[in-house]
C-alpha positions as MATLAB code, in Angstrom:
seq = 'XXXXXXXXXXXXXXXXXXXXXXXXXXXXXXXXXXXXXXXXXXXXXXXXXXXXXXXXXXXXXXXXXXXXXXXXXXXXXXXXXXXXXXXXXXXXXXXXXXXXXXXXXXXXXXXXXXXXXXXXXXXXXXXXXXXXXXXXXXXXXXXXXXXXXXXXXXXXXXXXXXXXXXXXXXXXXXXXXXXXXXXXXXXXXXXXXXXXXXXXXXXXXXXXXXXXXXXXXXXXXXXXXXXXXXXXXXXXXXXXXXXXXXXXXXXXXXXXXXXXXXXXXXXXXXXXXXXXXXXXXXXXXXXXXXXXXXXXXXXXXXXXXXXXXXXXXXXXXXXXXXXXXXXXXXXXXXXXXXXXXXXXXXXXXXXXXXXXXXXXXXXXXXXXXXXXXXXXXXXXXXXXXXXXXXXXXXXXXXXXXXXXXXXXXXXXXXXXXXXXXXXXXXXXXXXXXXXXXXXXXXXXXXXXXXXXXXXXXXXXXXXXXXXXXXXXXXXXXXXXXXXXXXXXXXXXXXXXXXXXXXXXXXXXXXXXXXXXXXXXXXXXXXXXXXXXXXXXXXXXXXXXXXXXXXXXXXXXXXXXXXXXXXXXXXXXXXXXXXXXXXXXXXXX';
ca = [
       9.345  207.364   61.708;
       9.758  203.563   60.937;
       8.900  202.770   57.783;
       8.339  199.141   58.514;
       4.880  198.694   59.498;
       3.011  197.672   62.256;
      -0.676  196.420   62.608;
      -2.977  196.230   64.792;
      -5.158  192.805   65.659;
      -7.931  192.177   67.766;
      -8.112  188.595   68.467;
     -11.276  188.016   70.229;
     -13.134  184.686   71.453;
     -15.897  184.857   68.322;
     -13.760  187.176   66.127;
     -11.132  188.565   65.426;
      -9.944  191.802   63.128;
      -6.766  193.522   61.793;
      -6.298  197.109   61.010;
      -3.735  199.759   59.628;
      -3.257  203.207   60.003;
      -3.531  205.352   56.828;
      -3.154  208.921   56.892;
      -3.898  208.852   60.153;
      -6.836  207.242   60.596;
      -7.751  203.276   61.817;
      -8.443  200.860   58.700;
     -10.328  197.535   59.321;
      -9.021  195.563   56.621;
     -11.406  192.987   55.011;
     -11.084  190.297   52.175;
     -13.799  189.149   50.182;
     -16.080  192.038   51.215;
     -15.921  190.712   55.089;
     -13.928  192.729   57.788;
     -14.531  189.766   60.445;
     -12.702  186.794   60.463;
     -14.278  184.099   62.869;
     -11.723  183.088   65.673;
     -12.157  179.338   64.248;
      -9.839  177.295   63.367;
     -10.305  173.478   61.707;
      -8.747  170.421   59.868;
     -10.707  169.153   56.977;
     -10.739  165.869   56.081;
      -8.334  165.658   53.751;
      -6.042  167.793   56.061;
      -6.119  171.111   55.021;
      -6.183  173.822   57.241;
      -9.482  175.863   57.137;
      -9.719  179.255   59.123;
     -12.722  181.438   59.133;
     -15.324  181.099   58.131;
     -14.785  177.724   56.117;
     -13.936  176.396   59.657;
     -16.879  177.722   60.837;
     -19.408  175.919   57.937;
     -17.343  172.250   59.106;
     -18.164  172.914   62.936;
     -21.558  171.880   61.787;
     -20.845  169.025   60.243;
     -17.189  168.036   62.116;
     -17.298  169.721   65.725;
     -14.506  167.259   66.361;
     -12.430  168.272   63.545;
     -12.915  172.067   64.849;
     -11.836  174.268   67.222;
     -13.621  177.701   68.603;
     -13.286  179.838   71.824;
      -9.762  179.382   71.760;
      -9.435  182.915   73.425;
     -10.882  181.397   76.922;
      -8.124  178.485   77.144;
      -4.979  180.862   76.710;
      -3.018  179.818   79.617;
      -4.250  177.441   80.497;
      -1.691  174.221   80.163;
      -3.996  172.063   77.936;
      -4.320  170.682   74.848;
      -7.065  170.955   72.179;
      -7.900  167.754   69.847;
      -8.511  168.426   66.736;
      -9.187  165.015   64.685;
      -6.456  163.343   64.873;
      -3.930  165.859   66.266;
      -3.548  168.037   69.446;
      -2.684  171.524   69.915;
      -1.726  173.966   72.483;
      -3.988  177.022   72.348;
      -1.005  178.964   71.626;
      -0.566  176.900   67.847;
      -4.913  177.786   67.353;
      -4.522  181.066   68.191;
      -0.794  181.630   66.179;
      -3.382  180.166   63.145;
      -6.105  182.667   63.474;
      -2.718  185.788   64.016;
      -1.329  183.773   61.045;
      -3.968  184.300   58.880;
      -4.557  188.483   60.023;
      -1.045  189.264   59.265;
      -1.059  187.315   55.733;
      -4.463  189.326   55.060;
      -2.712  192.517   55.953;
       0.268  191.605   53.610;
      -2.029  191.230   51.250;
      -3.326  194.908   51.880;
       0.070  196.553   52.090;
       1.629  194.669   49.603;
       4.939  193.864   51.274;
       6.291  191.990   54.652;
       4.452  192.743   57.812;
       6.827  191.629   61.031;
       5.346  193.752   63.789;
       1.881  193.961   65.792;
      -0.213  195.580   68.574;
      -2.503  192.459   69.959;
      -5.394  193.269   72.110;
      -6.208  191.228   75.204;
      -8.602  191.840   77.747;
      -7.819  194.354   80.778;
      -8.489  191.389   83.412;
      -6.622  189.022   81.975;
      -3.567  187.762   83.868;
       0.072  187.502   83.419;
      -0.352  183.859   82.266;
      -3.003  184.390   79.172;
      -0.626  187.840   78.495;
       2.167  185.804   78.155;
       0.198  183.191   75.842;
      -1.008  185.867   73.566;
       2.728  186.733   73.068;
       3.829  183.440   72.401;
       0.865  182.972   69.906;
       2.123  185.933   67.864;
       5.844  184.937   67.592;
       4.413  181.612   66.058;
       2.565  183.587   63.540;
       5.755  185.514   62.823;
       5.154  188.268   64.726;
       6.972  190.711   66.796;
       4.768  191.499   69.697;
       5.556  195.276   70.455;
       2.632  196.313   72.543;
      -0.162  193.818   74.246;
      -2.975  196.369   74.776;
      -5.902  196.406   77.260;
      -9.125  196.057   74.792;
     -11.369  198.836   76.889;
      -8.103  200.936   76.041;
      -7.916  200.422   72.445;
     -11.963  201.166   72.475;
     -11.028  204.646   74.100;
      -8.217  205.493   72.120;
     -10.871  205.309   69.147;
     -13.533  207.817   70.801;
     -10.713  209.487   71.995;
     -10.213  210.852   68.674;
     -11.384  214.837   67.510;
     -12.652  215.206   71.786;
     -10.883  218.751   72.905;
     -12.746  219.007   76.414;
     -11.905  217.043   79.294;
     -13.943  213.913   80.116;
     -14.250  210.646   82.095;
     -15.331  207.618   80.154;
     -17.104  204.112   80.848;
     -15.591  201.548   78.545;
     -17.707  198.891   78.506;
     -17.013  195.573   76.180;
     -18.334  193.183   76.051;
     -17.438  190.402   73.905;
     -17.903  186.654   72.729;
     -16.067  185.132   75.804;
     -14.586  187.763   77.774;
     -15.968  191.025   79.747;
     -13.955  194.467   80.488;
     -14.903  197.570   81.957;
     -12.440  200.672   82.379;
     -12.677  204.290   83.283;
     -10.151  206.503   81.567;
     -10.315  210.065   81.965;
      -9.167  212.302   78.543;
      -7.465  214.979   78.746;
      -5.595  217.480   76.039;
      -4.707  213.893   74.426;
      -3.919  212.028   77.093;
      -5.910  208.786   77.966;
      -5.499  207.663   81.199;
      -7.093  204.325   82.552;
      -8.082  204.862   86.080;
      -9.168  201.667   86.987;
     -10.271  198.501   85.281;
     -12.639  195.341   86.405;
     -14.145  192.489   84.723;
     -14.257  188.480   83.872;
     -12.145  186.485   81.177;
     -15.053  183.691   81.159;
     -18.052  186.077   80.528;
     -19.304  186.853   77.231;
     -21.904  186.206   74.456;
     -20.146  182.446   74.386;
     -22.536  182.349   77.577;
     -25.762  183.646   76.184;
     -25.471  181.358   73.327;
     -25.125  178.638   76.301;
     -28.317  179.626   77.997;
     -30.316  179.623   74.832;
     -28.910  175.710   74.324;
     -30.196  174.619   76.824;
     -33.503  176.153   76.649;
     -34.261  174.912   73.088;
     -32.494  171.729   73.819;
     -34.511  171.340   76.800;
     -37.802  171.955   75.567;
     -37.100  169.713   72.326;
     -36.430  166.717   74.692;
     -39.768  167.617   76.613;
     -41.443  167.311   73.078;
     -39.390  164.551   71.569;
     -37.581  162.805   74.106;
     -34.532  163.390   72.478;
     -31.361  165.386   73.928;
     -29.812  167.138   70.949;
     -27.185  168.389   72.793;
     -26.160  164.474   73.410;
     -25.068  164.478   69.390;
     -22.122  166.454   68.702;
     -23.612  167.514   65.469;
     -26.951  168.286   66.297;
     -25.499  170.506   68.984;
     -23.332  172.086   66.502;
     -26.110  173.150   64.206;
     -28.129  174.017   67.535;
     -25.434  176.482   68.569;
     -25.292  178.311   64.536;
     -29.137  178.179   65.348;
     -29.321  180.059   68.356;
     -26.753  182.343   67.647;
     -28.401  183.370   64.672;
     -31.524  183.582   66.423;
     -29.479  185.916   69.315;
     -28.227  188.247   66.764;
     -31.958  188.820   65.456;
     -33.329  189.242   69.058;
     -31.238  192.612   69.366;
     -33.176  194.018   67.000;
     -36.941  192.651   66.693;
     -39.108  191.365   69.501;
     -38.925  187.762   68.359;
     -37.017  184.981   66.339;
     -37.597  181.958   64.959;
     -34.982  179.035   65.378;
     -35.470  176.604   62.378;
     -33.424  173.419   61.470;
     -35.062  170.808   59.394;
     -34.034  166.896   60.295;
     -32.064  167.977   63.023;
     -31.532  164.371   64.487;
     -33.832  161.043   64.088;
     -35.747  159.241   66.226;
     -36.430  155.219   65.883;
     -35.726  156.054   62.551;
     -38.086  159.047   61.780;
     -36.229  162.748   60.924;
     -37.147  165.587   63.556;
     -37.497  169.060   62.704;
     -36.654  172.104   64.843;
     -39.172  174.919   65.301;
     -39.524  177.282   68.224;
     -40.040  180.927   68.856;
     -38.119  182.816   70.675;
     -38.603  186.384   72.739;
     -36.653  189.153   72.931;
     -38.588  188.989   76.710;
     -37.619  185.543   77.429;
     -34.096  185.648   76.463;
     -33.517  188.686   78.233;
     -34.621  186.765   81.395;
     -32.688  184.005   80.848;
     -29.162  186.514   80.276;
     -30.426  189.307   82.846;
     -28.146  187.285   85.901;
     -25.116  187.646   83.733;
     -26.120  190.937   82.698;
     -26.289  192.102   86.285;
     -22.990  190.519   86.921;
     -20.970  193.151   84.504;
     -23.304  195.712   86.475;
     -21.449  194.556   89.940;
     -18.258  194.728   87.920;
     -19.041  198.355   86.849;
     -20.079  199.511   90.462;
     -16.367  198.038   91.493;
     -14.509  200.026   88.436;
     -16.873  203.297   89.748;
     -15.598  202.790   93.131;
     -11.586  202.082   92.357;
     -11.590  205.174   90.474;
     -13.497  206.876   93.034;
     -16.040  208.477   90.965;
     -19.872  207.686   90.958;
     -22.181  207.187   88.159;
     -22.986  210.740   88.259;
     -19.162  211.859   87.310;
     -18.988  209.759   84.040;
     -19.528  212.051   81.333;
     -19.439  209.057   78.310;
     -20.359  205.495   78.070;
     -19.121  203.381   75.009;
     -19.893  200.017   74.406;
     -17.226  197.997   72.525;
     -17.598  194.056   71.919;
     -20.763  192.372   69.398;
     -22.418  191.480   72.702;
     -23.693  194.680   73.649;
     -25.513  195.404   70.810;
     -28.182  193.475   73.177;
     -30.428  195.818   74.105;
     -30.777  195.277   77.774;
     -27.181  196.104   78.090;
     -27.724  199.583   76.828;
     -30.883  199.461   79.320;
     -29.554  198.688   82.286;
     -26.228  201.216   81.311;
     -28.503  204.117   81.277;
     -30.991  202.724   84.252;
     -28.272  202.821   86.312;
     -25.941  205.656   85.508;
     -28.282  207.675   83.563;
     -26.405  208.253   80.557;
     -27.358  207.016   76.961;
     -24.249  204.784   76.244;
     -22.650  205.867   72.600;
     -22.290  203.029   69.726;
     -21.015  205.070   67.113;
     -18.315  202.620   65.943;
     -18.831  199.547   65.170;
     -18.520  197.785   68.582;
     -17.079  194.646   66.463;
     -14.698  196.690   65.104;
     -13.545  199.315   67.260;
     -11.173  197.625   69.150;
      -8.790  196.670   66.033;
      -9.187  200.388   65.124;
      -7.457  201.208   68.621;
      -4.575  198.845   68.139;
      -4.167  199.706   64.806;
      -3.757  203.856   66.751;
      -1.586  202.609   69.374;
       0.797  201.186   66.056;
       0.532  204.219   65.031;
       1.474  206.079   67.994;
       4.756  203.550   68.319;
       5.427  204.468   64.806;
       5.747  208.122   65.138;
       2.804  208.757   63.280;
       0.951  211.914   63.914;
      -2.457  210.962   66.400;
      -3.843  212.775   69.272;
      -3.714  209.828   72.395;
      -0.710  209.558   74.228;
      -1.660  206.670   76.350;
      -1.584  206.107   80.610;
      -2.588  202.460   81.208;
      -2.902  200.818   84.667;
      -2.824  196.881   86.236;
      -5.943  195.298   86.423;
      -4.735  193.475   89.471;
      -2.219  193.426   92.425;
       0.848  191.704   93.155;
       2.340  191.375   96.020;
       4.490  188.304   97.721;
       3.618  185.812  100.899;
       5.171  186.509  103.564;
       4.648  185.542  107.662;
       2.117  187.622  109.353;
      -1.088  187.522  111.394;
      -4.804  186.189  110.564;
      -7.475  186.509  112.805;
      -5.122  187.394  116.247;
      -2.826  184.400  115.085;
       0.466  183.874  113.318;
      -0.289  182.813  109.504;
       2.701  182.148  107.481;
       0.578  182.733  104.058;
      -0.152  186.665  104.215;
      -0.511  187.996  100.950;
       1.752  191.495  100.845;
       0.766  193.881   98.173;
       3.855  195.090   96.270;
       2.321  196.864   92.957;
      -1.407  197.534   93.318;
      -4.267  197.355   91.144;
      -5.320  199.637   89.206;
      -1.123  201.580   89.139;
      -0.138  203.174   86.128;
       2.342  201.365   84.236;
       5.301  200.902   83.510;
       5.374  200.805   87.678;
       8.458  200.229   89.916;
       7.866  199.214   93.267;
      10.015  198.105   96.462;
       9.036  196.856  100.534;
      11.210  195.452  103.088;
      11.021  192.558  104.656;
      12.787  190.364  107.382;
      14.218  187.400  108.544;
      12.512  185.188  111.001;
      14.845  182.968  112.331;
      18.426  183.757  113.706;
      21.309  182.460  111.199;
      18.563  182.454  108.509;
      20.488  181.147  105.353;
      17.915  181.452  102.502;
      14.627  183.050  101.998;
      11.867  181.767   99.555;
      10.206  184.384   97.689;
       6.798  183.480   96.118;
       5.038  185.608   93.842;
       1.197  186.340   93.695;
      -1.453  188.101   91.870;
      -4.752  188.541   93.253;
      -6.661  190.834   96.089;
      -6.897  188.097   98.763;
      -5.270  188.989  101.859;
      -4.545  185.344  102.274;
      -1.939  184.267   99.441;
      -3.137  181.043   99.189;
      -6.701  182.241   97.721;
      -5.254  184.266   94.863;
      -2.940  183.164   91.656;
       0.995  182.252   92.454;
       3.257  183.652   89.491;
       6.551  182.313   90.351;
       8.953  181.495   93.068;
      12.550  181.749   93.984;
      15.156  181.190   96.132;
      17.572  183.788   97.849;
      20.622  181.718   99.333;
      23.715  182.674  100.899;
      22.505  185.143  103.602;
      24.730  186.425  106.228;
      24.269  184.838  109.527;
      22.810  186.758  112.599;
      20.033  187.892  114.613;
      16.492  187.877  112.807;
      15.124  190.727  111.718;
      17.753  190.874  108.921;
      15.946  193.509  105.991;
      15.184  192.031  102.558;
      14.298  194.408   99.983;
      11.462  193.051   97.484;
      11.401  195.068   93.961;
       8.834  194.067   91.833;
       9.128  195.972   87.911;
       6.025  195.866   85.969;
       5.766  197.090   82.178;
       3.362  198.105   79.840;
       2.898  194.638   78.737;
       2.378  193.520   82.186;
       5.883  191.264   82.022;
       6.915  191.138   85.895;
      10.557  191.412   87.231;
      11.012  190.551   90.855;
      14.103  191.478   92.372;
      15.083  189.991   96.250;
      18.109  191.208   98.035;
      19.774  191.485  101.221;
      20.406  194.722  102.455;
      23.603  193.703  104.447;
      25.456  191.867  101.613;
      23.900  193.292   98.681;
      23.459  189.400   97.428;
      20.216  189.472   95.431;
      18.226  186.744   93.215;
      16.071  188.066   90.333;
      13.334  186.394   88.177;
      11.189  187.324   85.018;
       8.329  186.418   84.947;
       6.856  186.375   81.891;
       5.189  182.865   81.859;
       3.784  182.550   84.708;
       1.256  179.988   85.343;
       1.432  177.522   82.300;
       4.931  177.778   80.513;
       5.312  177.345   76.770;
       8.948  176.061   76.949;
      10.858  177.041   73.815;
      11.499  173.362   72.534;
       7.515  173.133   72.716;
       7.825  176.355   70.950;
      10.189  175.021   68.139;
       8.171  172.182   67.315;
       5.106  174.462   67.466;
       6.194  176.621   64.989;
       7.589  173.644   62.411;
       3.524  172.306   63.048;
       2.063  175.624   62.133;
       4.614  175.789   58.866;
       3.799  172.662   57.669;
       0.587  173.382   57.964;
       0.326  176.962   56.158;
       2.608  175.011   53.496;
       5.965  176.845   54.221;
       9.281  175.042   53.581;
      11.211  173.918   56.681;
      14.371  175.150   55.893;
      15.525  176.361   59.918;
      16.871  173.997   62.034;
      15.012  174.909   65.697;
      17.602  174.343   68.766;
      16.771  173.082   72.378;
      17.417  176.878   74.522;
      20.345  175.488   76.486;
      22.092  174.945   72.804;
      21.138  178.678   72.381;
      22.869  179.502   75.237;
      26.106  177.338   74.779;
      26.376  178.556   71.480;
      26.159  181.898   71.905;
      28.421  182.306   74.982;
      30.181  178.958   75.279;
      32.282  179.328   71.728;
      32.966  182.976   72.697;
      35.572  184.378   74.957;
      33.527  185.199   77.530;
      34.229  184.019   81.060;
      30.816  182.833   81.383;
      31.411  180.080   78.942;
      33.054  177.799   81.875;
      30.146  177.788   84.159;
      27.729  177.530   80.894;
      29.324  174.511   79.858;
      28.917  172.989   82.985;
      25.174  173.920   82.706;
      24.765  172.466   79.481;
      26.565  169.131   80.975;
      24.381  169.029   84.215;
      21.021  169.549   82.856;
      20.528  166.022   81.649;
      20.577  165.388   85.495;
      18.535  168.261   86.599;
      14.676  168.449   86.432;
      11.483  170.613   87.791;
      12.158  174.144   89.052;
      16.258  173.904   89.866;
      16.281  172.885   85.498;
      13.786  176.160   84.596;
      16.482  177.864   87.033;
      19.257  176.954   85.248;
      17.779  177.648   81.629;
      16.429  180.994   83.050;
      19.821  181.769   83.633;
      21.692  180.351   80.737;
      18.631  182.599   78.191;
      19.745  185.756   80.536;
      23.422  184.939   79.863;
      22.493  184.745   76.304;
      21.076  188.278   76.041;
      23.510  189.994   77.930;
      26.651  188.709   75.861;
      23.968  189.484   72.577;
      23.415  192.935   74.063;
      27.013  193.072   75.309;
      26.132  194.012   78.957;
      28.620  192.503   80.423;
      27.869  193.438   83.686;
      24.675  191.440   83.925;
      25.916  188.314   81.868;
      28.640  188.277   85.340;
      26.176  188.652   87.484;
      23.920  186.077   85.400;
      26.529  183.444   85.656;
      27.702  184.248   89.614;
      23.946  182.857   90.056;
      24.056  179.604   87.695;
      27.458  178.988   89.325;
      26.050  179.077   92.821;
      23.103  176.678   91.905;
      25.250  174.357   89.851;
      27.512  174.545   93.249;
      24.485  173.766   95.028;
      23.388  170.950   92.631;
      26.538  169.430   93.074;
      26.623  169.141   96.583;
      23.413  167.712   96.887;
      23.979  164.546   94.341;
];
């Protein structure tokens, strides 16, 4: 058993949580009485850093000095002002992990190095990938990312003995899941998964907006959501208002001198219904119902089959979710944890489980989605060179391994270019491309020439796609494991000397550019890659776009081979960079 410890951290759009296994069961840590810390993050004006709920208080007085819903821009290749600075959502997010792993060091009284972060089940490679990155700026050693419906199961999971399927449904502040598993003698296995990374309570707060706001300008003439801070306090308004709503018939949504007008203060007063806002949320609500009817049918099982419902995520404690749940399946859906909390408790089991520690689940996850490559094929009766070919489908368990052949089209065919997609779409071109890569060299011939396609997937969701030629054995491999918005690692240097000047740490480590990595590593060793690295290192000040992420790709996998002395690999790692720095060369 390890005795260094790992946590467990939900990090959710609205909030997020961080929990610890003790004596076997999940701990939500809390500080100053509170268990939740709100996924906001802000700059006050004198430049500290405020996280919580102090960042929460400023948004109503400083929306532009604060940033919330951070969750919904992972991967996205943006950047997020806050006063007078800019951040990737990776450096928010790393503040609010930041934070959960100091509170937890707090709790355990010593280092804390290693975590399980949540994410939802639908989200793709890219915001997987941005999660990681966020918690190696924190200081954190990302050893599992974990489906959030999961982590909910593993909790109910707990003391079950009998055999049952189970509806995970979350719903959350910005994101929506929903999962069957089936349990079994310990074993939790997710047989399919469905959902939407842009629905949540975010979105019922939204609605409400812009029914107050609107019926405020009808009385006033004045658009409140046209003043950043008026909205501000008309968002905490509403929200409060929500939260009331789930449990009486009414609320009241108050805020005295809300804005001015020709120089007079306006109050807001309004009423609410629990009838009315249901109205206004039942679309959205219906949409997770479609989403559950899809799950149902990908794990072929009807409504009828499900023996347990849980609800996990703040936003079902609405009670027309639980209403529609058992209109439509029949069952009473079960709340017993704290649907806030219950996914940090599952991370904090999965730690566990990767620690040794004695608990029941042994886990069985699956893809929420399929990926596959284009390739030439037929659409509607007619040639179509962007036909989406499924490779690893949704909704396999994981870790998966999966190979198809494919062939050459043209007779002394010299390359082939493989591009990578996730999505359902039979046409490629309507679903999400991952990466793409070049296989050169190819024997001449007659088409028809086989290509093997291997794509690796892992419980992370990290992709490995592997092309080669089944004449020559000459293959071309990629990781992809950043796929739609990278986070290169110079961005990630200077990210992580922002984030410690902020929290106040010294800057004692120098951060190097990743081709330096690489030359330093194998270039000053003996190794016989250290030729064709240094002639990398010399052409990359010439080389730019996808032939320069090439080349790094390949000096970083040189890197870990000689660090992991495979020395196998680091050959075959540096027979590729020398045939695109050949290729490079040629083409000046």
């Amino acid at each position: 058993m390890s005795s260094e410890p790992i946590i467990g951290i939900d990090l959710g759009t609205t909030n997020s949580e961080v929990a610890v296994l003790e004596n076997g069961r999940p701990r939500v840590l809390t500080e100053n009485g509170q268990a939740i810390l709100p996924s906001m993050v802000g700059l006050a004006d004198d430049g500290r850093l405020l996280v919580g709920e102090p960042a929460r208080n400023q948004w109503l007085l400083a929306p532009d000095r604060t940033i919330r819903s951070v969750k919904r821009r992972m991967g996205e290749d943006v950047k997020l002002r806050m006063g007078d600075q800019e951040f990737s959502p990776q450096e928010v997010s790393a503040i609010i992990l930041r934070t959960l792993k100091n509170r937890a060091e707090r709790h355990l009284g010593r280092p804390v190095g290693k975590a399980v972060i949540t994410v939802p089940a639908y989200f793709n490679d890219a915001q997987r990938q941005a999660t990681r990155e966020a918690g190696e700026l924190a200081g954190l050693e990302v050893v599992r990312i974990l489906n959030e419906p999961t982590a909910a199961s593993l909790v109910y999971e707990a003391g079950q003995s009998a055999p049952q399927k189970v509806m995970v449904y979350d719903l959350g502040g910005g994101t929506f899941d929903v999962s069957i598993v089936r349990i079994e003698q310990g074993v939790i296995e997710v047989l399919s998964s469905h959902g939407d990374t842009h629905l949540g309570g975010d979105d019922f707060d939204a609605l409400l907006i812009e029914h107050v706001a609107g019926r405020f300008q009808e009385q006033h003439g004045v658009d409140l959501r046209a003043d950043p801070r008026a909205h501000s306090r008309l968002w905490r308004a509403v929200e409060q208002a929500k939260i009331l709503l789930s449990t009486t018939p009414y609320a009241q949504v108050n805020e005295e001198f809300i804005c001015e007008k020709d120089g007079i203060p306006l109050n807001l007063s309004m009423e609410l219904s629990r009838g009315d806002y249901e109205e206004m949320i039942r679309p959205l609500i219906d949409k997770t119902m479609e989403a559950v009817q899809v799950a149902l049918k990908d794990a072929g099982l009807t409504a009828g089959q499900i023996d347990r419902i849980v609800l996990a995520g703040g936003a079902t404690r609405t009670p027309l979710v639980s209403e529609e749940l058992r209109n439509r399946t029949g069952r009473h859906p079960h709340q017993e944890v704290d649907p806030d909390l219950c996914v940090a408790m599952g991370a904090a089991i999965q730690a566990g489980i990767i620690q040794g520690e004695s608990v029941s689940a042994v886990l069985v996850d699956v893809t929420p989605h399929t990926f596959g490559i284009n390739c030439l094929g037929e659409r509607f009766g007619l040639p179509y060179p962007y036909c989406f070919s499924p490779i690893i489908h949704k909704n396999t368990p994981l870790p998966a391994s999966r190979t198809e052949v494919y062939y050459t089209v043209c007779e002394d065919q010299e390359r082939a270019v493989i591009e990578v997609f996730q999505g359902e779409h039979p046409d490629a071109l309507k679903n999400v491309r991952i990466g793409r890569f070049t296989i050169e060299g190819l024997s001449k011939g007659p088409p028809q020439s086989p290509i093997t396609c291997r794509l690796d997937l892992d419980l992370n969701g990290m992709l490995k796609v592997t092309a080669q030629e089944k004449k020559t054995g000459r293959q071309k491999q990629i990781v992809i494991d950043n796929a739609m918005s990278r986070f290169e690692k110079t961005e990630m240097a200077d990210a992580a000397r922002r984030l410690r000047v902020l929290f106040g740490d010294d800057e004692q480590e120098q951060a190097s550019a990743p081709e330096a990595d690489a030359v330093s590593e194998a270039a000053e060793s003996d190794h016989p890659a250290r030729e064709v690295v240094r002639r990398a290192h010399a052409a990359l000040k010439d080389v730019a776009g996808k032939d320069r992420e090439e080349v790094l790709g390949l000096l970083q996998r040189i890197h870990d081979a000689i660090e992991k002395n495979d020395r196998e690999d680091a050959d075959r790692a540096a027979q590729e960079l020398d045939s695109i720095l050949y290729y490079l060369e040629e083409s000046k």
